[in-house]
Structures are given as structure tokens and as C-alpha cells.
N, C-alpha and C positions, 0 to 999 in steps of 0.2 A: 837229017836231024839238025843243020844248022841254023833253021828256023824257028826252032823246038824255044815256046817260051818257057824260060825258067826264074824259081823263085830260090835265092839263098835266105836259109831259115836258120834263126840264131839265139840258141837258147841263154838265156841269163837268168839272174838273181845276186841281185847285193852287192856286186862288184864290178862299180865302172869302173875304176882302174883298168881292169882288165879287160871289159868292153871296150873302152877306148881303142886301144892296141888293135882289136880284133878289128871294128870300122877301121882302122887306119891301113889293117892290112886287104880290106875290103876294097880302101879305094884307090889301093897300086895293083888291083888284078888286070892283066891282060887282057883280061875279056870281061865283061861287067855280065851280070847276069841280068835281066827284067826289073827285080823287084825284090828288094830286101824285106825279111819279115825280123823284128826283133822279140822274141816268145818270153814275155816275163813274169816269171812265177809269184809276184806281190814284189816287186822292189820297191826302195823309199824314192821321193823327189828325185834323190841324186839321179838317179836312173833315165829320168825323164829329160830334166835338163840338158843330160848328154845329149841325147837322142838328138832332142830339139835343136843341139845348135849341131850336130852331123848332118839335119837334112835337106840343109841351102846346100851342103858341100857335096851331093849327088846328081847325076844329070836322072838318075831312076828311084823313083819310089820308096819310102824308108818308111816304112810302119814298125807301129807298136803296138803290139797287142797284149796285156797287161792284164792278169786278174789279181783278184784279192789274196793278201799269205794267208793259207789256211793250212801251214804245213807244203812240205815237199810233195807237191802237185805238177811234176812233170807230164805227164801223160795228158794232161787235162789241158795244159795252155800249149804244147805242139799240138793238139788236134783241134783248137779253138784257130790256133796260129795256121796251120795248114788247112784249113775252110778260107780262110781269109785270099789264100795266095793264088795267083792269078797266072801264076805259069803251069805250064802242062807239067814241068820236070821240077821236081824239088832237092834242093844240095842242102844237106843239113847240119850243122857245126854248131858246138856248143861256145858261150863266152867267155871262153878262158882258153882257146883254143886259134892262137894266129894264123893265118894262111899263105902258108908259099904264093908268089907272085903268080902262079901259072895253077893255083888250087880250082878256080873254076873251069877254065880250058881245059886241063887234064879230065875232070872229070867228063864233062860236055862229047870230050872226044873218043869217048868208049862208052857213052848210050844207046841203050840195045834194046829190043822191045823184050818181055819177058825175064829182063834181068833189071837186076839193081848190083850198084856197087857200094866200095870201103874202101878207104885207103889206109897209109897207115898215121901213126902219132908219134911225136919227138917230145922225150919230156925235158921241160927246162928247168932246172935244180932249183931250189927252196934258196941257195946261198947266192943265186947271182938276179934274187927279185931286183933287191934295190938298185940293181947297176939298169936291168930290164926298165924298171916303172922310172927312171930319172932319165935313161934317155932316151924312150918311149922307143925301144928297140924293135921293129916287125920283120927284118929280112934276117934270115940265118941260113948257115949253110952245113955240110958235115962237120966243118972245122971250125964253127964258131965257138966259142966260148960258152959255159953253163948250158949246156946240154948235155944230155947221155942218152944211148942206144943208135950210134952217129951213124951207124949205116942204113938206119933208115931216112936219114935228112937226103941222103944220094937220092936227087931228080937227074934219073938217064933214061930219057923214054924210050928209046931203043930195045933197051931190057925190059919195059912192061909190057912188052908183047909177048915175055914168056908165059906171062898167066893167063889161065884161060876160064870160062866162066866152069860152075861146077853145083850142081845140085844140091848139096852138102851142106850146112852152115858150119861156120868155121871159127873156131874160139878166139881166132885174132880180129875178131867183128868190132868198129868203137860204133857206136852211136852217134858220137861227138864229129863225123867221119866219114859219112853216107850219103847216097843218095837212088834217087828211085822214082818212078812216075807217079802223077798225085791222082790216076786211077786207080794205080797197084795197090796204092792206102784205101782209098774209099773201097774198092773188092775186098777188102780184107777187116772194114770199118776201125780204121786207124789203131792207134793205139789205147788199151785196154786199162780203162779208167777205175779199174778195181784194184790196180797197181799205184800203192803211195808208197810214198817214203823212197829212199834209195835203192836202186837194184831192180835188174832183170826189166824194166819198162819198155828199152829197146832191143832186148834179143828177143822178148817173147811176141814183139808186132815182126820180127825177120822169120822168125821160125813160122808165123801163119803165111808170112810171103813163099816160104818155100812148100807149106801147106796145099796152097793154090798152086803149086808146080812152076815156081818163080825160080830161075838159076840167079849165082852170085861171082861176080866180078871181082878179083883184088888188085885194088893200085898200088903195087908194089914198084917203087921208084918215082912215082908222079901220086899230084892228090898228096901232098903232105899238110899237116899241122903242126904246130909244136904249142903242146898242151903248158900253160901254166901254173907252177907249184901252188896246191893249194891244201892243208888238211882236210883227211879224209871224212865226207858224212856219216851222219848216224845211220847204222846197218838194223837200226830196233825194227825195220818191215820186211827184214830181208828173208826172213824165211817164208813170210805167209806168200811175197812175192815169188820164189823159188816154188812154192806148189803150187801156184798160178801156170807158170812157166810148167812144169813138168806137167801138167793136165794138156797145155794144147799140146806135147810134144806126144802123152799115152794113145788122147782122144783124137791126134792129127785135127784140131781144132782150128778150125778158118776166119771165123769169123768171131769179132769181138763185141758181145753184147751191150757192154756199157762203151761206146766207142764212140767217132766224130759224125754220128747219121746225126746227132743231136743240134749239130752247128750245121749244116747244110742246108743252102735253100733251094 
């Protein structure tokens, strides 16, 4: 598997502040992945210009793959974004979301055929942004400062060998957090673009994965993030989303009709 090309896939919207951090924590990882994808849901310039001046600072690949705002259209620019990507394996993190030094290693080193994995999230509190955005802060540890839920910041990889993969899908799933091969999505025709607005987008593309008889993985101690404070979106889609979700879960439903066959060539 250590051949295995992989793409780090990085959702955003509207906030390069918070991009920033995230490339910065990108490019003090361990192990560099293939090819960076940056999945952006209509951002303004600002967005751009980052990007632009991050991708002299990569020895690999730093795309942007950008559509128009038409509303919260997640579903629709990761599967526009993962057409695009060139690795067999896809790591997937949201932009607001920094990565432990060893976030792509960790995951690389529990790739498994027929599974995907998660790991977990560290939230970092609302009241130590400005200390965060002024010293462009990416490394933390259990005992840093402005975080909470510190025992999952503990990277002991020792310990993640008590988890073991499991058929199950598991309510401590992030989206922002994952990773999976980029056949598992195409068998499954990625993620289900009848899903807008906030919610359920990536449990209900996991739950066809286990559909298709996919096991799951949790990196419990490795594979960290630490999400940053953000308020919460608008939930005005969230139920029509939730009976999406509970249809593939009644009908054991696999395969996503409005999905990424669209972008594929």
C-alpha cells in the first residue's frame, strides 16, 4: 500500500483565514500526499488568491476546483472535486479543520482494501480565535491551550491498534475526517446530489459504503484535527436531508442517482 497514489481533498467556503492554517498544516505533514484538491463551494477572490500564492510553496499539485454559490452545495463540488483527483486513495478534510503533523501518515498506515476509515476531531473554542488567527497557530497538543475534549488531541499509536475495523456505521463518523478509495465512491456513484443545504451529505454516501459491504476503521489516537470555531449553519434542509438518509438506510440503497457518473470521463 505504500505506493498507493493519494489525493488530500479539502472542502471550503468563504473562509481563508481558516484555509490558510489548514495549507500551513498541510505543508508540515510527515508525509505529503500526491496531490491536493481544494473543493470550493462558490468562494469570493479571496479564496483564489490564497490558493494562488500556496501553490509555488508545494513540491505536489494544489488544485482548485470552484463552482458557482448557488446555496450550500457540498455534495456537488466533492464529487466534481473527486473526478478531478488522481490518486487511487482519497483523505478528506474540511477547511476549518487543521491537521496533526502525522494526519496523513496515520491514515496511509491503516489502508485496507474494503474498508475506509475516520478519525477523530478537537474542537478549538470560539474565545481563543484571535490568539489562533494572529499567530497562525497549526501544531496542538492535549495540553494546548483553547481546545476542549483533550483526550482526543492524545496521538499514541500504540493504542490505535485497539480498534478494529467493524461493519457498523458509527455515530462518531466526521466527514471533515475520512478517508476511502476513489473506487469505493465511484461503486457507490459518490455522493448524492439531491442533498443541499447542511446535513446528512456524508453519512448518507458512508452508509451506501457499508451498503456495498464496505467495513470501517476508527483512528482513535492518530488521524487527528482540530476543527475550528465556527457558527453553526442553516439546518432549513435538514429534514428533507434526513429522509434521504433514512431511504438508503430502509431500501439498503447503493447506489446514488444524481451522483459523480456526471463528471467522469
Amino acid at each position: 500500500m505504500k505506493t498507493l497514489k493519494t489525493t488530500l481533498l479539502i472542502a471550503t467556503y468563504n473562509w481563508p483565514k481558516a484555509l490558510e492554517l489548514v495549507l500551513l498544516s498541510a505543508k508540515k505533514q510527515s508525509q505529503l500526499p500526491d496531490q491536493i484538491i481544494i473543493a470550493d463551494d462558490g468562494s469570493t477572490n479571496d479564496t483564489k488568491v490564497l490558493i494562488d500564492s500556496f501553490k509555488t510553496q508545494f513540491s505536489i499539485p494544489l488544485v482548485h476546483v470552484w463552482q458557482e454559490d448557488n446555496g450550500f452545495r457540498k455534495a456537488h463540488i466533492l464529487n466534481k472535486a473527486v473526478a478531478q483527483a488522481t490518486g487511487d486513495y482519497i483523505i478528506q478534510v474540511d477547511g476549518d479543520c487543521i491537521m496533526h503533523p502525522h494526519f496523513i501518515k496515520d491514515h496511509l498506515q491503516f489502508v485496507t482494501d474494503n474498508t475506509y476509515l475516520f478519525g477523530s476531531r478537537v474542537n478549538i473554542q470560539k474565545d481563543y480565535l484571535d490568539t489562533l488567527f494572529s499567530t497562525k497557530q497549526t501544531y496542538f497538543t492535549a495540553f494546548s491551550k483553547g481546545i476542549k475534549k483533550r483526550t482526543r488531541a492524545l496521538h499514541i499509536p500504540f493504542l490505535s491498534q485497539l480498534y478494529k475495523s467493524s461493519s457498523v456505521f458509527s455515530s462518531k463518523f466526521r466527514g471533515c475526517n475520512t478517508s476511502y478509495f476513489k473506487k469505493d465512491f465511484v461503486a457507490v456513484n459518490g455522493y448524492n446530489e439531491d442533498i443541499t443545504g447542511w446535513g446528512r451529505e456524508d453519512s448518507e454516501l458512508i452508509l451506501r459504503f457499508h451498503n456495498i459491504g464496505l467495513q470501517a476503521r476508527r483512528l482513535r489516537y492518530r488521524g487527528i484535527v482540530f476543527h475550528i470555531y465556527h457558527n453553526e449553519k442553516s439546518r432549513d434542509r435538514f429534514e428533507i436531508n434526513d429522509t434521504i438518509e433514512q431511504k438508503t438506510i430502509n431500501e439498503v440503497v447503493k447506489w446514488a442517482k444524481n451522483g459523480v457518473d456526471k463528471y467522469l470521463t
